[in-house]
Each structure stands twice: as C-alpha cells, then as structure tokens.
PDB file of the backbone (N, CA, C, O) and the ligand in Angstrom, with CONECT records:
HET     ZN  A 101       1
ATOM      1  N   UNK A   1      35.974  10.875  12.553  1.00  0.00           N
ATOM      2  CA  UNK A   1      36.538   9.741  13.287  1.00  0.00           C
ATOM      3  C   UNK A   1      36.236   8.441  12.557  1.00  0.00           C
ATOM      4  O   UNK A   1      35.091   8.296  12.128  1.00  0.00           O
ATOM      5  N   UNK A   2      37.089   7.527  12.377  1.00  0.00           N
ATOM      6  CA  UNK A   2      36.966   5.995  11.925  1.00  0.00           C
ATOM      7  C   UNK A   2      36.373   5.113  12.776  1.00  0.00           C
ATOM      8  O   UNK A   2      36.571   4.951  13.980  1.00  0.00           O
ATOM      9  N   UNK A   3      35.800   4.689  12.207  1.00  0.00           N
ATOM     10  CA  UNK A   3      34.629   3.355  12.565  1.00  0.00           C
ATOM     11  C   UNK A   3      35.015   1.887  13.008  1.00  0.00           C
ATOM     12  O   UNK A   3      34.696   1.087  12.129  1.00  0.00           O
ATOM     13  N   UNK A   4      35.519   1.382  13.946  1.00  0.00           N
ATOM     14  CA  UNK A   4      36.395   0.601  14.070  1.00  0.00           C
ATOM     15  C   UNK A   4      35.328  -0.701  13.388  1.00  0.00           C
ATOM     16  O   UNK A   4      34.365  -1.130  14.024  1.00  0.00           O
ATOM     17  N   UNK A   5      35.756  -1.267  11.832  1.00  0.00           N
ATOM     18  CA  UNK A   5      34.973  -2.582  11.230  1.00  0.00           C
ATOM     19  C   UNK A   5      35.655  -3.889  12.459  1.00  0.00           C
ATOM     20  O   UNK A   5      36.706  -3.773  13.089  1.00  0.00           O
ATOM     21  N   UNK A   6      34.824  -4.900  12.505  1.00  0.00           N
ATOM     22  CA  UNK A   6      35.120  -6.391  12.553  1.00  0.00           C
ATOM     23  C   UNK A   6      34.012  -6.740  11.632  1.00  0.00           C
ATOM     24  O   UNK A   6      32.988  -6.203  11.207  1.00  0.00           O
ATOM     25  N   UNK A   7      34.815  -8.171  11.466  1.00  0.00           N
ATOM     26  CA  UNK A   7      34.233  -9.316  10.734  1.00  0.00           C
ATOM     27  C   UNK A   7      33.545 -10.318  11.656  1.00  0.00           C
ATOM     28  O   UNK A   7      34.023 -10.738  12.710  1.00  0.00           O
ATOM     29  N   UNK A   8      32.302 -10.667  11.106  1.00  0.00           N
ATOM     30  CA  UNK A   8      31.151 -11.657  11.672  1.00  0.00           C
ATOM     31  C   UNK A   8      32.033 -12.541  11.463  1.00  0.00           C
ATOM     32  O   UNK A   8      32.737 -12.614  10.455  1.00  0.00           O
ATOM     33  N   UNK A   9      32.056 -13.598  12.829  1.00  0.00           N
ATOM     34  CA  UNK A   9      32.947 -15.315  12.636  1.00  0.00           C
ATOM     35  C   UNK A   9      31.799 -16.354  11.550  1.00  0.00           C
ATOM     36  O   UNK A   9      32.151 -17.362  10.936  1.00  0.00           O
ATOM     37  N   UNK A  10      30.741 -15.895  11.559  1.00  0.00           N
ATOM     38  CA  UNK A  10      29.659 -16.621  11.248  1.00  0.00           C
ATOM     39  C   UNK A  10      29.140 -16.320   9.108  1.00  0.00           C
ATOM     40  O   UNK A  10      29.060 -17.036   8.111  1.00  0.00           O
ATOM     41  N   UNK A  11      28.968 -15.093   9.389  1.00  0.00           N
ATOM     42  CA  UNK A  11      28.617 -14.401   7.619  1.00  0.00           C
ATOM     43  C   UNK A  11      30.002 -13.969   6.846  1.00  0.00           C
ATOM     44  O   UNK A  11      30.093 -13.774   5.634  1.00  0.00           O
ATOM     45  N   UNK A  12      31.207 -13.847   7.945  1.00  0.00           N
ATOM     46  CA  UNK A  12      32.014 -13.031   7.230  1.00  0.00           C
ATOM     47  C   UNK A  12      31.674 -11.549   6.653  1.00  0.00           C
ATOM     48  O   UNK A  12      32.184 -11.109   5.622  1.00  0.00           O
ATOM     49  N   UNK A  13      30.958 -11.006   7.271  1.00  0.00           N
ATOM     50  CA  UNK A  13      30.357  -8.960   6.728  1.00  0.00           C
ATOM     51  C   UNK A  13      31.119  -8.468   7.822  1.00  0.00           C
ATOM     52  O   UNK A  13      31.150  -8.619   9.044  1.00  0.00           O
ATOM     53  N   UNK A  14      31.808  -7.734   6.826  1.00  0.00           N
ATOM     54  CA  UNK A  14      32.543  -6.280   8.106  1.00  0.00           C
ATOM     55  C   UNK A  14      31.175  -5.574   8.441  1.00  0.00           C
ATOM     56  O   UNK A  14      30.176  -5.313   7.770  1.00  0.00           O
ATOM     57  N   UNK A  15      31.537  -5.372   9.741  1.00  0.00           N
ATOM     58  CA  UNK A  15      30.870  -4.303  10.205  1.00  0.00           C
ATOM     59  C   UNK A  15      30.736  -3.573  11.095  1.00  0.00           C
ATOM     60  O   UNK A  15      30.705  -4.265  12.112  1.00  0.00           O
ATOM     61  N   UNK A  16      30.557  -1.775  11.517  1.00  0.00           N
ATOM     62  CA  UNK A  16      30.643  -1.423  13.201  1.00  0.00           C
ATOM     63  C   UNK A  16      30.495  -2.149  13.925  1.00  0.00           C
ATOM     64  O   UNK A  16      29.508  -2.880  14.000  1.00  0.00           O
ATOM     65  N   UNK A  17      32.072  -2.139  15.143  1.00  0.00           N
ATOM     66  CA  UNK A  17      32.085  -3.421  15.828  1.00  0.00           C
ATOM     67  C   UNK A  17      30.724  -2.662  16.815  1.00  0.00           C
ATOM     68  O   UNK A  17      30.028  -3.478  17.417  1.00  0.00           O
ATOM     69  N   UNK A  18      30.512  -1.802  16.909  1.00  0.00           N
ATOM     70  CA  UNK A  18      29.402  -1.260  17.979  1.00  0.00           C
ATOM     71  C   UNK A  18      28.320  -2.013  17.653  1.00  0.00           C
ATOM     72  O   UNK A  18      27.584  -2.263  18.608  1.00  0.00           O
ATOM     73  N   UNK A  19      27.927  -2.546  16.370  1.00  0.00           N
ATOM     74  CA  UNK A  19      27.013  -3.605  16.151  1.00  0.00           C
ATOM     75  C   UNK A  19      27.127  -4.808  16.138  1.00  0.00           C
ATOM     76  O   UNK A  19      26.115  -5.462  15.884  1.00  0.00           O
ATOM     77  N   UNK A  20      28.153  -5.372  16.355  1.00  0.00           N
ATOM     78  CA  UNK A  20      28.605  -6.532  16.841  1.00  0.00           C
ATOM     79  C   UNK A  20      28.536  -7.174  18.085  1.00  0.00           C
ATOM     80  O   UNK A  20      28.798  -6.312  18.924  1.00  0.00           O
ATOM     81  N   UNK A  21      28.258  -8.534  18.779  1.00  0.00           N
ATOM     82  CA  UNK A  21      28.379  -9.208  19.955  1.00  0.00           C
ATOM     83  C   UNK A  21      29.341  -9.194  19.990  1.00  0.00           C
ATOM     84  O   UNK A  21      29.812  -9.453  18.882  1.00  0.00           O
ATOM     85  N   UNK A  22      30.354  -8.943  21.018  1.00  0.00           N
ATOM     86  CA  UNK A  22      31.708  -9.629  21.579  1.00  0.00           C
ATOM     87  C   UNK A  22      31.586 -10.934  21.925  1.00  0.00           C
ATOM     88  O   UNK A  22      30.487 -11.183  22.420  1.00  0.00           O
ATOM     89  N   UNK A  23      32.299 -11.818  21.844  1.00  0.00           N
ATOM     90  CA  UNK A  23      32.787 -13.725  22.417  1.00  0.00           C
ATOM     91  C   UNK A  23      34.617 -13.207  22.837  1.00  0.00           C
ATOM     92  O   UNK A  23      35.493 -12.903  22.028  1.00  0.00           O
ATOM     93  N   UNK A  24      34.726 -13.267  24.533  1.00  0.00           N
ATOM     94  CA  UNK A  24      36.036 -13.144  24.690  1.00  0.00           C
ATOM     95  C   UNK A  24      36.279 -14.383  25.228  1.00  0.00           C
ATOM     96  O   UNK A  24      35.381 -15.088  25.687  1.00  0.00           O
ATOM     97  N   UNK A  25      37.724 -14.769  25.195  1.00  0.00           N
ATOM     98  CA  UNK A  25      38.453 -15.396  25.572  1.00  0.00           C
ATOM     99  C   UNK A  25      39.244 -15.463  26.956  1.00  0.00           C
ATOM    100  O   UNK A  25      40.420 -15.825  26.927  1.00  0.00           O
ATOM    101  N   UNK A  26      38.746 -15.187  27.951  1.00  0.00           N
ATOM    102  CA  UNK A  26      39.486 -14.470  29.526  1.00  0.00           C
ATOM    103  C   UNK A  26      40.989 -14.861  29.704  1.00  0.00           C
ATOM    104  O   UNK A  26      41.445 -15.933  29.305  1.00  0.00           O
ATOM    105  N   UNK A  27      41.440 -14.262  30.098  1.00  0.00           N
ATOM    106  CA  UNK A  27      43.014 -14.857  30.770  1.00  0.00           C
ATOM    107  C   UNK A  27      42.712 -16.182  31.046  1.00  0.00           C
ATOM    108  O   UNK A  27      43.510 -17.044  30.678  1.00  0.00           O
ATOM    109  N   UNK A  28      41.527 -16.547  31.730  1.00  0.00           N
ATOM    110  CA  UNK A  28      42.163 -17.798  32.426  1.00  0.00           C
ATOM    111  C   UNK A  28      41.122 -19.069  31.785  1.00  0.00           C
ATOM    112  O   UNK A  28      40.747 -20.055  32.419  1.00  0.00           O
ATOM    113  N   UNK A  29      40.724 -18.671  30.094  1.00  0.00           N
ATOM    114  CA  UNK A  29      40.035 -19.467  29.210  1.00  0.00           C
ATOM    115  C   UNK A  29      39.048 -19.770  29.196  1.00  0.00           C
ATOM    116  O   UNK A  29      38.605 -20.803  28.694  1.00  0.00           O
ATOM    117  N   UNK A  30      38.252 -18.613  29.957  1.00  0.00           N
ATOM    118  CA  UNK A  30      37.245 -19.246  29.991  1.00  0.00           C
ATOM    119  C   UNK A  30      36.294 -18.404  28.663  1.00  0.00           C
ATOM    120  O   UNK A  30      36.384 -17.185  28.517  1.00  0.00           O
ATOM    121  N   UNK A  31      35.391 -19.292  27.754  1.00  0.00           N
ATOM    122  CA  UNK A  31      34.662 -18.440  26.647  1.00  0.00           C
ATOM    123  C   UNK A  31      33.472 -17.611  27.303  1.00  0.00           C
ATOM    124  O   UNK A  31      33.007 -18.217  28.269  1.00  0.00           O
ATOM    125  N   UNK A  32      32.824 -16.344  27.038  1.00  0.00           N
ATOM    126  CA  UNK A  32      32.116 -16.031  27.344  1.00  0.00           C
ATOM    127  C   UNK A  32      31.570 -15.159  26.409  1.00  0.00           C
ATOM    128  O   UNK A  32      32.254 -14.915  25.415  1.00  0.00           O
ATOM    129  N   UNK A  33      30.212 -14.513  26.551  1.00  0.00           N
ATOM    130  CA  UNK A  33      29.729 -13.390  25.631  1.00  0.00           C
ATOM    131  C   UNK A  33      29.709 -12.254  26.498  1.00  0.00           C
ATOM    132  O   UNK A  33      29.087 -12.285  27.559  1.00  0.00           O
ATOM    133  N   UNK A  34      30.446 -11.107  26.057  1.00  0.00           N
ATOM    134  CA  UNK A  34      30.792  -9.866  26.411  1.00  0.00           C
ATOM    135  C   UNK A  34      30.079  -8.908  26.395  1.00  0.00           C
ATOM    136  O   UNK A  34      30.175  -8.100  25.471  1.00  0.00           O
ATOM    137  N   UNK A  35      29.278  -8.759  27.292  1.00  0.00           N
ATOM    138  CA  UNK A  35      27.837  -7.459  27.346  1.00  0.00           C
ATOM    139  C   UNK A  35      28.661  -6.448  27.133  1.00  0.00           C
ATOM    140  O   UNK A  35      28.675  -5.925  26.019  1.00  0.00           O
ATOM    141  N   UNK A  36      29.562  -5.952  28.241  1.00  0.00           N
ATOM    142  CA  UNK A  36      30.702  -4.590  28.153  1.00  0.00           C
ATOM    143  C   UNK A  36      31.138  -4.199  27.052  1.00  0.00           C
ATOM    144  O   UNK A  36      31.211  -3.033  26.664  1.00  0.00           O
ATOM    145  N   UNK A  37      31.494  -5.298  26.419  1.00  0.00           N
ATOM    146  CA  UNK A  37      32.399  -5.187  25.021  1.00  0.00           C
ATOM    147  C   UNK A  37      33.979  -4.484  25.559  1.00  0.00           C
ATOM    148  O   UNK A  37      34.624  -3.669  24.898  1.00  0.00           O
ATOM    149  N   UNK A  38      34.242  -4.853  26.459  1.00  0.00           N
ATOM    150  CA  UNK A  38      35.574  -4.200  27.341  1.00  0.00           C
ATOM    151  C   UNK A  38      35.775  -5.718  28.267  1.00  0.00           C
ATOM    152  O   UNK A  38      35.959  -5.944  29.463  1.00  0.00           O
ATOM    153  N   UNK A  39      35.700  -6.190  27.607  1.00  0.00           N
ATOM    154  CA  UNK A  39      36.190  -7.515  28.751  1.00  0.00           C
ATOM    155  C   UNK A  39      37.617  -7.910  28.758  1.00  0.00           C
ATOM    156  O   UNK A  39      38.023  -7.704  27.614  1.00  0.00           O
ATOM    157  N   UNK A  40      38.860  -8.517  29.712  1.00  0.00           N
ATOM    158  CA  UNK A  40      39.724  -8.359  29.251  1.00  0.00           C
ATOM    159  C   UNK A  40      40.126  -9.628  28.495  1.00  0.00           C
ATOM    160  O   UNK A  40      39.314 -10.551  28.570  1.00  0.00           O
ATOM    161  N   UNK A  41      40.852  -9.764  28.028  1.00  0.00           N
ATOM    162  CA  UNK A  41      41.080 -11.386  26.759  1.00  0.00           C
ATOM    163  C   UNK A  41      41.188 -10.811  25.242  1.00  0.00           C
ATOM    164  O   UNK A  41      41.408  -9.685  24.797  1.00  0.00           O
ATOM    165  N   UNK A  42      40.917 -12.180  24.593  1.00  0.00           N
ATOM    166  CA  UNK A  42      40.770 -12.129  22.932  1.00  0.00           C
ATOM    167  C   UNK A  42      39.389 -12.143  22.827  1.00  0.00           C
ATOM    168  O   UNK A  42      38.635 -12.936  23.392  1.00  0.00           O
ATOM    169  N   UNK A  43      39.023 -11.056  21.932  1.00  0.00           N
ATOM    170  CA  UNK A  43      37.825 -11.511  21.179  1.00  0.00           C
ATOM    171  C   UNK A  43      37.591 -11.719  19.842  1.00  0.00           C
ATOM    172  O   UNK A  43      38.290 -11.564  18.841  1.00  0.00           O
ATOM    173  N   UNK A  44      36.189 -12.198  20.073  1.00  0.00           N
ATOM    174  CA  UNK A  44      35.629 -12.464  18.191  1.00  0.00           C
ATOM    175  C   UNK A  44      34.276 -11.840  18.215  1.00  0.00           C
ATOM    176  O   UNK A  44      33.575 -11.763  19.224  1.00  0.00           O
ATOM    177  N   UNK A  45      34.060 -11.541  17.406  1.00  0.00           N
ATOM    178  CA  UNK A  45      32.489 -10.599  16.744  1.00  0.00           C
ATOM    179  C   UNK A  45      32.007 -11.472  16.319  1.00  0.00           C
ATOM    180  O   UNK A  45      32.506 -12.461  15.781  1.00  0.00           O
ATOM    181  N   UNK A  46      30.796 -11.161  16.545  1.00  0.00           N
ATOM    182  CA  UNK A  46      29.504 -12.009  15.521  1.00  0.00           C
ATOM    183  C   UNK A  46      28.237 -10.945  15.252  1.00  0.00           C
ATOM    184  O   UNK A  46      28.002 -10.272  16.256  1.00  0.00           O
ATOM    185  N   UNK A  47      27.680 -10.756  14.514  1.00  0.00           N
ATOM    186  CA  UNK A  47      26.407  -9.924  14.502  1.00  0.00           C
ATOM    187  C   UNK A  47      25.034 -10.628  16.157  1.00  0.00           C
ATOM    188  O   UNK A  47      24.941 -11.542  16.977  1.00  0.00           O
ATOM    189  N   UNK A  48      24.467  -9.644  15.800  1.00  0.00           N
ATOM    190  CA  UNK A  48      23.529  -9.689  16.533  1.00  0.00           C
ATOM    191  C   UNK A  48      22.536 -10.002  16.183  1.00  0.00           C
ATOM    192  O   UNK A  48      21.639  -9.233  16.528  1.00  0.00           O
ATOM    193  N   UNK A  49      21.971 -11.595  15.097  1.00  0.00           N
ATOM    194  CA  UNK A  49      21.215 -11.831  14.615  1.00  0.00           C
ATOM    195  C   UNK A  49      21.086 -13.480  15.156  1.00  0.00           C
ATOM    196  O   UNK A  49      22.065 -14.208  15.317  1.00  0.00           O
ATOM    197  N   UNK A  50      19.721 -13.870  15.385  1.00  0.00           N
ATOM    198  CA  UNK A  50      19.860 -15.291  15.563  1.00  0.00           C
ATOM    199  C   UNK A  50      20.612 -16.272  14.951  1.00  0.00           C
ATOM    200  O   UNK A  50      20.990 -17.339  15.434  1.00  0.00           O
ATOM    201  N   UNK A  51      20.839 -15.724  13.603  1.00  0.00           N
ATOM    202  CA  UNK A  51      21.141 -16.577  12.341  1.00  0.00           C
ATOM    203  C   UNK A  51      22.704 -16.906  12.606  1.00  0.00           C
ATOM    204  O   UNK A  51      23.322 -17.906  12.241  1.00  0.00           O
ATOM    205  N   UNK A  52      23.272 -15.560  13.493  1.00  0.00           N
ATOM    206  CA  UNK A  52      24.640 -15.674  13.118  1.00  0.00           C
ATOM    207  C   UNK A  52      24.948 -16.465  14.493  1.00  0.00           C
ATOM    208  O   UNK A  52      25.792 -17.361  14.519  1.00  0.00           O
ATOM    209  N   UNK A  53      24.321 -16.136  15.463  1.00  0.00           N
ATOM    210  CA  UNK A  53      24.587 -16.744  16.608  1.00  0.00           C
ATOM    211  C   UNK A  53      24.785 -18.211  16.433  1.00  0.00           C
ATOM    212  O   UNK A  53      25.797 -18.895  16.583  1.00  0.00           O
ATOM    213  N   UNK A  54      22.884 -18.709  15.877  1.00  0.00           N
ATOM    214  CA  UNK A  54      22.847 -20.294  15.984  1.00  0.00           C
ATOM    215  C   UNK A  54      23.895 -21.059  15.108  1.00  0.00           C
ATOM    216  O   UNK A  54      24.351 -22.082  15.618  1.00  0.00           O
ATOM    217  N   UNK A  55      24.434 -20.639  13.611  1.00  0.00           N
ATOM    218  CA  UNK A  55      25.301 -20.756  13.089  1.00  0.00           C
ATOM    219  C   UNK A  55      26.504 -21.310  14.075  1.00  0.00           C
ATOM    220  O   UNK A  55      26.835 -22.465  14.342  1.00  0.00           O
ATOM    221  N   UNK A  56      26.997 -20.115  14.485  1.00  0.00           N
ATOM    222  CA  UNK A  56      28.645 -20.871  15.349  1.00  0.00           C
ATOM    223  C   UNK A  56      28.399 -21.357  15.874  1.00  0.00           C
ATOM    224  O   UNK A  56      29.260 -22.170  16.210  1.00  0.00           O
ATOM    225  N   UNK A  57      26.938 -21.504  16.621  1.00  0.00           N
ATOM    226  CA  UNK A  57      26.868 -22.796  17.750  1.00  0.00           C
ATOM    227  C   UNK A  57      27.066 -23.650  16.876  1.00  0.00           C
ATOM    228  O   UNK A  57      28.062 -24.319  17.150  1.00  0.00           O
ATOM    229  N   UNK A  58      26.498 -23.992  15.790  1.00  0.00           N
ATOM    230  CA  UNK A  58      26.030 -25.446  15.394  1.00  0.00           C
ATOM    231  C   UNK A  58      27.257 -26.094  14.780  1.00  0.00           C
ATOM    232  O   UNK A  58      27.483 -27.303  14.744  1.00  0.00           O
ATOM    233  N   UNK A  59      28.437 -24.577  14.039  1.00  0.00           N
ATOM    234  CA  UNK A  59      29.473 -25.197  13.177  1.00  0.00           C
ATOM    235  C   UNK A  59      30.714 -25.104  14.027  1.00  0.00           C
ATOM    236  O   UNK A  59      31.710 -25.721  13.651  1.00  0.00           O
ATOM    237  N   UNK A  60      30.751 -24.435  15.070  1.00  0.00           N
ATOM    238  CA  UNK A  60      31.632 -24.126  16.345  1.00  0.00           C
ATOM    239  C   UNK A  60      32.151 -23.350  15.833  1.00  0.00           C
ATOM    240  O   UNK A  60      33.311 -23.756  15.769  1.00  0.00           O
ATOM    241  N   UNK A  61      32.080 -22.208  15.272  1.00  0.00           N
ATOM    242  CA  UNK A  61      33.202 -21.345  14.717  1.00  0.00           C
ATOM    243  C   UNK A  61      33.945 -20.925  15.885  1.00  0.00           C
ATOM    244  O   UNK A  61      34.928 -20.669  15.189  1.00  0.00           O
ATOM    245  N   UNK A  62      34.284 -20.671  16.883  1.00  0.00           N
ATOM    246  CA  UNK A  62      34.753 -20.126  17.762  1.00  0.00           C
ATOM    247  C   UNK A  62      36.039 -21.054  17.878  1.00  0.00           C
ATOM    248  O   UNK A  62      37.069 -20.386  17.969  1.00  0.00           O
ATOM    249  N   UNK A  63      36.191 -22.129  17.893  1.00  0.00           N
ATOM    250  CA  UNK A  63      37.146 -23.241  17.952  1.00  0.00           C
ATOM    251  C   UNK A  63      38.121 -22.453  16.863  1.00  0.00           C
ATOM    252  O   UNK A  63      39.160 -22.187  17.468  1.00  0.00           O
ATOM    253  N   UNK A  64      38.186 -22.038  15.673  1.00  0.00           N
ATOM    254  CA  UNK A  64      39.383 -21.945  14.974  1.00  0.00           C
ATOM    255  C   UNK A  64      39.452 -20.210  15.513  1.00  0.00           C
ATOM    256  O   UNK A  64      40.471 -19.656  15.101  1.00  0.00           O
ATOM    257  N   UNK A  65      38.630 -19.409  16.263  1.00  0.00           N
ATOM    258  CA  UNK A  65      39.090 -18.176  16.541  1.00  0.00           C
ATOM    259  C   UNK A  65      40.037 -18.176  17.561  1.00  0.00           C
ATOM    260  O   UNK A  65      41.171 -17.699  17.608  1.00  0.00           O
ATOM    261  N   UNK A  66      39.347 -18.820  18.401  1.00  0.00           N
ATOM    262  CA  UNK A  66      40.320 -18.723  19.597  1.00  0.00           C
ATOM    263  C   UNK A  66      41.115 -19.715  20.063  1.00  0.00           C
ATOM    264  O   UNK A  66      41.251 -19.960  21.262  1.00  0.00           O
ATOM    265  N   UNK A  67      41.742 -20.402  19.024  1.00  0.00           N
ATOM    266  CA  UNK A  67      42.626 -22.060  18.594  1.00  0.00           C
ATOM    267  C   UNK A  67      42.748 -22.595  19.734  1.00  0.00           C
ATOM    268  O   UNK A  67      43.823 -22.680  20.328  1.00  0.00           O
ATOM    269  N   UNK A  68      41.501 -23.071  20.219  1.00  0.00           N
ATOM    270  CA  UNK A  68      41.114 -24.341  21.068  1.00  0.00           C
ATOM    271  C   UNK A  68      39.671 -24.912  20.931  1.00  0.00           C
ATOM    272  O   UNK A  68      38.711 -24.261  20.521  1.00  0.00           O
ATOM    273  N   UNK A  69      39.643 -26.273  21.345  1.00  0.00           N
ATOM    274  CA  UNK A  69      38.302 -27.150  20.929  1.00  0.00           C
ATOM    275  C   UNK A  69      37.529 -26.474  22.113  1.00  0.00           C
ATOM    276  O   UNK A  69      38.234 -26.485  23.122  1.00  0.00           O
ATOM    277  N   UNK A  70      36.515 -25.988  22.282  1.00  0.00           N
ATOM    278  CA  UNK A  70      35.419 -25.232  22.667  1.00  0.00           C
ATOM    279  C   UNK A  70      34.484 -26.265  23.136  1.00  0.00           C
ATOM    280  O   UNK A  70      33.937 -26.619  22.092  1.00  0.00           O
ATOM    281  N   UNK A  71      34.013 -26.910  24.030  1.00  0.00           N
ATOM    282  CA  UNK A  71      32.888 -27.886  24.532  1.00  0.00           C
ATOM    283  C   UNK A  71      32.037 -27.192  24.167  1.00  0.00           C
ATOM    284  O   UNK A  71      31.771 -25.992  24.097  1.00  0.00           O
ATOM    285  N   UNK A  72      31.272 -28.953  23.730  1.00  0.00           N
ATOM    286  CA  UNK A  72      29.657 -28.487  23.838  1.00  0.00           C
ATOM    287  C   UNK A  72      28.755 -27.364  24.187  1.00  0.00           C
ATOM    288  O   UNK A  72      27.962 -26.640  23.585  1.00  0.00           O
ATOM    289  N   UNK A  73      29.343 -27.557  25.823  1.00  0.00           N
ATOM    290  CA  UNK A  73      28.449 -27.273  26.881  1.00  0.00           C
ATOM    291  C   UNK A  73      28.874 -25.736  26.762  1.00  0.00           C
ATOM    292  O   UNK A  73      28.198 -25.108  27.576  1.00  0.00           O
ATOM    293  N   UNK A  74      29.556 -25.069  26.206  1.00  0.00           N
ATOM    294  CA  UNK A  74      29.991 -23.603  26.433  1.00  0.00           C
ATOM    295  C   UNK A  74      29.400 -22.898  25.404  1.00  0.00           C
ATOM    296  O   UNK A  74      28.939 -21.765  25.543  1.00  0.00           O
ATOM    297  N   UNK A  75      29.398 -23.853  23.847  1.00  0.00           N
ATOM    298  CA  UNK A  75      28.695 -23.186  22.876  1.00  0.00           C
ATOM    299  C   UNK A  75      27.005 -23.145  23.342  1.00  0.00           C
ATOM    300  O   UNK A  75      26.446 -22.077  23.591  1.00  0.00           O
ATOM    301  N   UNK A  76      26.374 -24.345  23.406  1.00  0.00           N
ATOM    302  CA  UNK A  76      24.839 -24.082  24.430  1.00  0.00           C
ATOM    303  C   UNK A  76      24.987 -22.888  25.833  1.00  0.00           C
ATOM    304  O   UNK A  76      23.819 -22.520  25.956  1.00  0.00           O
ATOM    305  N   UNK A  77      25.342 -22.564  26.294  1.00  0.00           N
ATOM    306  CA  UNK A  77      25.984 -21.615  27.667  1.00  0.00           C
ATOM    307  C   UNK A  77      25.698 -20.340  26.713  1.00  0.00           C
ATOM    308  O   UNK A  77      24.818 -19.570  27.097  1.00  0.00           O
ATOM    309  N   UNK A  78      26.243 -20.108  25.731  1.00  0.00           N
ATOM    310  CA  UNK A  78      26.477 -18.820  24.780  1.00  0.00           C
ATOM    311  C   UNK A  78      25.101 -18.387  24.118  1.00  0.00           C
ATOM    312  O   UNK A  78      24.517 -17.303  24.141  1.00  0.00           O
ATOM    313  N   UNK A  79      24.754 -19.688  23.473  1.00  0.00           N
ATOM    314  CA  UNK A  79      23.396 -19.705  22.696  1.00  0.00           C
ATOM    315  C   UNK A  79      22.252 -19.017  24.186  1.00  0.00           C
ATOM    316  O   UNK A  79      21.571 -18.022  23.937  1.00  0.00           O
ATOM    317  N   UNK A  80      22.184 -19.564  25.412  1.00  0.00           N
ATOM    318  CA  UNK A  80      21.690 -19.188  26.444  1.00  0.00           C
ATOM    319  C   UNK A  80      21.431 -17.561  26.913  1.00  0.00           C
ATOM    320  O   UNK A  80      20.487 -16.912  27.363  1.00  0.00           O
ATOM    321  N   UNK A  81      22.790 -17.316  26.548  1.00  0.00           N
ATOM    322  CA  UNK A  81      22.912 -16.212  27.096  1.00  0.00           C
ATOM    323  C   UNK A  81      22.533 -15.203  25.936  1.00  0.00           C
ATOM    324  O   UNK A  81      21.789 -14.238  26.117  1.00  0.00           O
ATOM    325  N   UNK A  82      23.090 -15.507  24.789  1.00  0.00           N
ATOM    326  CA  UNK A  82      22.381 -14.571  23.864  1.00  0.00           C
ATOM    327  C   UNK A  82      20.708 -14.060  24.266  1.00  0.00           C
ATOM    328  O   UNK A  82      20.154 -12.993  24.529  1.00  0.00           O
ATOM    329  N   UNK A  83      20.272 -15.639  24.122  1.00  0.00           N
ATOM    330  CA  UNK A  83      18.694 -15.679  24.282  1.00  0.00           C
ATOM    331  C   UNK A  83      18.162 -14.716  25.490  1.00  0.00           C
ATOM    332  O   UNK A  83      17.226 -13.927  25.359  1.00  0.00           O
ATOM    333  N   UNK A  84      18.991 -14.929  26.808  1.00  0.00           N
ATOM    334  CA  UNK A  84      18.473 -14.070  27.537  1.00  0.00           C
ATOM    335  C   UNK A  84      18.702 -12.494  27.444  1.00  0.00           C
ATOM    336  O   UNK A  84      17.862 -11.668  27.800  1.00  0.00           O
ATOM    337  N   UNK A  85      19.764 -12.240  26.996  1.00  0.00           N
ATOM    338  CA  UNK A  85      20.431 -10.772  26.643  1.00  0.00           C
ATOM    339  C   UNK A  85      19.036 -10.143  25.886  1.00  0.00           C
ATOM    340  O   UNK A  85      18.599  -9.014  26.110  1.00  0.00           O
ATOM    341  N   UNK A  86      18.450 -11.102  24.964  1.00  0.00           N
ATOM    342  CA  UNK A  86      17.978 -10.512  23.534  1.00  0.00           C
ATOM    343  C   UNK A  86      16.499 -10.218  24.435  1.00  0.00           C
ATOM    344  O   UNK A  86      15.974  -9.127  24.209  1.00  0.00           O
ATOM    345  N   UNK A  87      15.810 -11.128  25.434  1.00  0.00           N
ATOM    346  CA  UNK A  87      15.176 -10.200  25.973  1.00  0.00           C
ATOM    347  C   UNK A  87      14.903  -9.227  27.350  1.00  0.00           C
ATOM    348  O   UNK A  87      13.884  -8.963  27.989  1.00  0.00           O
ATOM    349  N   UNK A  88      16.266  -8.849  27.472  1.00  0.00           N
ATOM    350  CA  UNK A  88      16.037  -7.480  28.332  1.00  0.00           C
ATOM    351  C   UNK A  88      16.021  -6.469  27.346  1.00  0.00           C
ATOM    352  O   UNK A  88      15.862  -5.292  27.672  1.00  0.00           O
TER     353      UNK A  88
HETATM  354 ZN    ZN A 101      26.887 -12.359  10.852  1.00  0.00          ZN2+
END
C-alpha cells in the first residue's frame, strides 16, 4: 500500500502525512489544528516539531495556504493548542 506524502508548510520535507499535524480550513473559515486529521475543509501539514510549528506562526505561512490573511490572534490560538496537544 502507498504512503500518502504531504509537504511541511514550514521546512518544505515530504513526509507520511500520518506524521504530520493537520491546520484545516472549516466550511465556515474558521482555522484550526486537526487532532482527527478527518476534519471537514482544506488542509495544510506541518510536522510535529516545535521548530515547524513556531516558524508559521512567526512567518504566517498559513495565509498563502489557505489564500486568506489569517489574524494574529488565530496563529497564537494554534501555537496554544499545539502546546497543549504536545502535553497529553
Ligand atoms: Zn517541517
């Protein structure tokens, strides 16, 4: 069976999206980080490394994924939630 690759928004490395964070896009726009990885919307991958996370916060990569300006307050919201995800 094939390995479904994505690309990090942050390093650019393909890689098993199973090792990847999901960032979806919801029907009704709102950004979020995708525990399920089945959420419904657009998504974007990022690894699961601080590096790649704090990265798009800081450079907004998410703004040219999902071609809209992304507030502040949603990229900090994300950075949040990573942080808490990372310790359960
Ligand atoms: Zn990465």
């Amino acid at each position: 069976m094939k390995v479904p690759i994505r690309t990090c928004v942050a390093c650019r490395q393909p890689q098993p999206k199973k090792q990847l964070l999901r960032v979806v896009k919801t029907p009704q726009g709102e950004i979020k980080l995708d525990s399920t990885g089945r959420a419904n919307g657009r998504g974007a991958y990022i690894c699961n490394r601080a590096q790649c996370v704090q990265d798009a916060v800081k450079k907004k990569l998410f703004n040219r994924n999902f071609k809209m300006n992304i507030d502040d307050s949603v990229y900090t919201r994300l950075l949040e939630e990573y942080n808490e995800q990372k310790q359960n």
